[in-house]
C-alpha positions in Angstrom: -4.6 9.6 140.6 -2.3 6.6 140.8 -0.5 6.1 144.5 2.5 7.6 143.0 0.8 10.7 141.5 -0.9 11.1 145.2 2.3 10.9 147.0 3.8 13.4 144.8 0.8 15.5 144.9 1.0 15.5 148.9 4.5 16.6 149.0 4.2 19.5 146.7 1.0 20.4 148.6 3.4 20.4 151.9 6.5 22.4 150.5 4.1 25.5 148.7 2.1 25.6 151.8 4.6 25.3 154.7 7.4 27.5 152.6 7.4 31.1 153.3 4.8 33.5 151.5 2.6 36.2 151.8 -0.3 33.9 154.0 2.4 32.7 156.5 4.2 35.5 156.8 1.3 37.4 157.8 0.1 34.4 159.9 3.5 34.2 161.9 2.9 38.1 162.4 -0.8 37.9 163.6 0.3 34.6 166.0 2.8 37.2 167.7 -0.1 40.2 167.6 -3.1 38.2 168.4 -2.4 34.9 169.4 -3.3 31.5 167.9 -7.1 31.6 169.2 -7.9 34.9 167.7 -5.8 34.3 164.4 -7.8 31.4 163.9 -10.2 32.7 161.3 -7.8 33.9 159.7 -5.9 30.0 159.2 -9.0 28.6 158.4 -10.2 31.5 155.8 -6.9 30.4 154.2 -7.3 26.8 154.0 -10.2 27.0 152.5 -10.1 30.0 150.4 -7.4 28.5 148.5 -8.9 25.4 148.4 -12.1 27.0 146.5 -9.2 29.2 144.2 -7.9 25.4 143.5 -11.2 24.4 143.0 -12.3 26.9 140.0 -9.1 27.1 138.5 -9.3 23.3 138.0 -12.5 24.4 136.4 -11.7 26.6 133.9 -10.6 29.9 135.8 -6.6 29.6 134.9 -7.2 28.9 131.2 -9.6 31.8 131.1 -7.6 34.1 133.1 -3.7 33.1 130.5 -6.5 34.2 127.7 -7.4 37.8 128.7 -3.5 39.4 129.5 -5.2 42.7 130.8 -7.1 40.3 133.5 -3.7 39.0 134.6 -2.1 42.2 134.3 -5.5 43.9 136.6 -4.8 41.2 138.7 -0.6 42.0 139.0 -1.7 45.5 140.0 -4.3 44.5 142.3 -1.8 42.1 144.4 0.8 44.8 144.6 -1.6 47.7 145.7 -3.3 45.4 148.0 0.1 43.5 149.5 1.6 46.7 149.9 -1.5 48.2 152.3 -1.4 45.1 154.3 2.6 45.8 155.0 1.8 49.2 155.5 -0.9 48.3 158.4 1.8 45.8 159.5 4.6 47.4 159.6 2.6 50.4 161.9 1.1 47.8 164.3 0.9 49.2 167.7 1.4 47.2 170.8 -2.1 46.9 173.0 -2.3 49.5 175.3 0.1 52.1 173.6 -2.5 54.6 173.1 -3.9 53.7 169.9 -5.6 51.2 168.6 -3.6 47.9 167.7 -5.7 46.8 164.9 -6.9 43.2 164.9 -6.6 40.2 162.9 -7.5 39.1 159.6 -11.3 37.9 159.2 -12.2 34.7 157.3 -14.1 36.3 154.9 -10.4 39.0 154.3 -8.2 35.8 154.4 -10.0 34.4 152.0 -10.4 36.9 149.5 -6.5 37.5 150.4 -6.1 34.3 148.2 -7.3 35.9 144.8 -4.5 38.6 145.1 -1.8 36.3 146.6 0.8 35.2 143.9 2.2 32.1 145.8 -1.8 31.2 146.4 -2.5 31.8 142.7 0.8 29.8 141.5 0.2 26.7 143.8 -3.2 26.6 142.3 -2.5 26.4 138.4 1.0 24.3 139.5 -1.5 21.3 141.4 -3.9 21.6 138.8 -1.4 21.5 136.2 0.3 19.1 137.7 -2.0 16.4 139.4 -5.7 17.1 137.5 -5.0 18.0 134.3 -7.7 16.3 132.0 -8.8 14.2 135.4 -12.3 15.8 135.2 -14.2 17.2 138.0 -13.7 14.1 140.6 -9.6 15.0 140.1 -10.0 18.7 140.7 -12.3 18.2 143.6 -9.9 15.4 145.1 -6.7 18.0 144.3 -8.7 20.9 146.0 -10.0 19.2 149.2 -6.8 17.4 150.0 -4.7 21.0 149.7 -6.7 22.0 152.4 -6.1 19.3 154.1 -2.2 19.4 153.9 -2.1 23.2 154.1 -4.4 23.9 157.3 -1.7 22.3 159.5 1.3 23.5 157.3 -0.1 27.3 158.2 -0.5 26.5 161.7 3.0 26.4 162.4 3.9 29.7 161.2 1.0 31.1 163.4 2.3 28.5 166.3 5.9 30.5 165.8 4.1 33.7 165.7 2.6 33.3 169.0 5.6 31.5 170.6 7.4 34.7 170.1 5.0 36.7 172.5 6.4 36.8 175.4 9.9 38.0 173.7 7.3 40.6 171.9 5.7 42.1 174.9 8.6 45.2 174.8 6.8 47.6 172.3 10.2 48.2 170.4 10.8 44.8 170.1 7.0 44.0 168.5 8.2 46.9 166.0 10.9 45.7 165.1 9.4 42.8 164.5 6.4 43.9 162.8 8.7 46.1 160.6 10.8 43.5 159.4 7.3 41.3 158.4 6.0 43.8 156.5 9.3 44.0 154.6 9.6 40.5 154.0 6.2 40.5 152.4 7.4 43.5 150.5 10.4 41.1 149.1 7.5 38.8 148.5 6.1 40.4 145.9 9.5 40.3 143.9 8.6 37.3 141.7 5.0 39.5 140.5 7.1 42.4 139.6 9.9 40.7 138.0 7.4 38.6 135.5 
């Protein structure tokens, strides 16, 4: 990778990580539920789970995936069933204390596997792979896959920094519904490029 290849490389690694998506959407809500200590995991299960999705995909995964449609399309169904559930859960997120339990944040193990049925997380992949390691061998995929980490871990922090800015604003229960209704929507609209390919 040649210095302007690597610059280029770092700037799409910034825009797809620190645009909005499914991961910071759900990061930004779980910094206003949880807080930034708590959601931890959850960042870091990210970082590297994607990184690791990079990783095989620069390996052979994406090529074998475009060869088997029915994989892709078991994978379509899979996001949408699965996205949809975690909007659900989000968008009936109770405030602590109102009687019922108000759920808790992602693990790392859940945030990670969250990558394998993430669109944006599945379209970054084959895009830096395409992109920046394409017929660079294992040393280029590896290089591509540690380095998205890298960019993306503090690209996701800020969405889960917003997040937990907004607690204090949150701490009215109808306000955190609102709130936690309108995330859950906007990773409903997320799922509009899956559905319209």
């Amino acid at each position: 990778m040649n210095i302007d290849q690597f610059l280029g490389f770092l700037g799409f690694a910034f825009v797809t990580s620190v645009t909005p998506g499914p991961n910071n959407l759900m990061l930004m809500a779980s910094g206003a539920n949880f807080g930034l200590r708590r959601t931890a995991p959850h960042m870091i299960g990210i970082s590297l789970g994607h990184s690791f999705m990079v990783l095989l995909v620069g390996l052979g995964l994406g090529a074998a995936m475009d060869a088997v449609p029915q994989a892709k399309l078991a994978l379509k169904v899979a996001a949408v069933g699965y996205m949809l559930w975690l909007a659900w859960k989000m968008a009936h997120a109770t405030a602590p204390g109102e009687g019922r339990a108000g759920g808790s944040p992602m693990t790392f193990l859940q945030a990670a596997a969250f990558q394998w049925v993430n669109p944006k997380a599945w379209a970054m992949a084959v895009g830096a792979i395409a992109a920046y390691a394409a017929g660079g061998g294992l040393a280029q995929v590896a290089l591509v896959a540690g380095l998205f980490a890298l960019i993306n871990f503090p690209s996701i922090l800020l969405w889960a920094w917003a997040g937990q800015a907004m607690r204090a604003y949150l701490q009215e229960p109808k306000r955190l519904r609102i709130f936690n209704t309108t995330m859950a929507a906007l990773l409903v609209a997320s799922l509009w490029p899956v559905l319209n390919i």
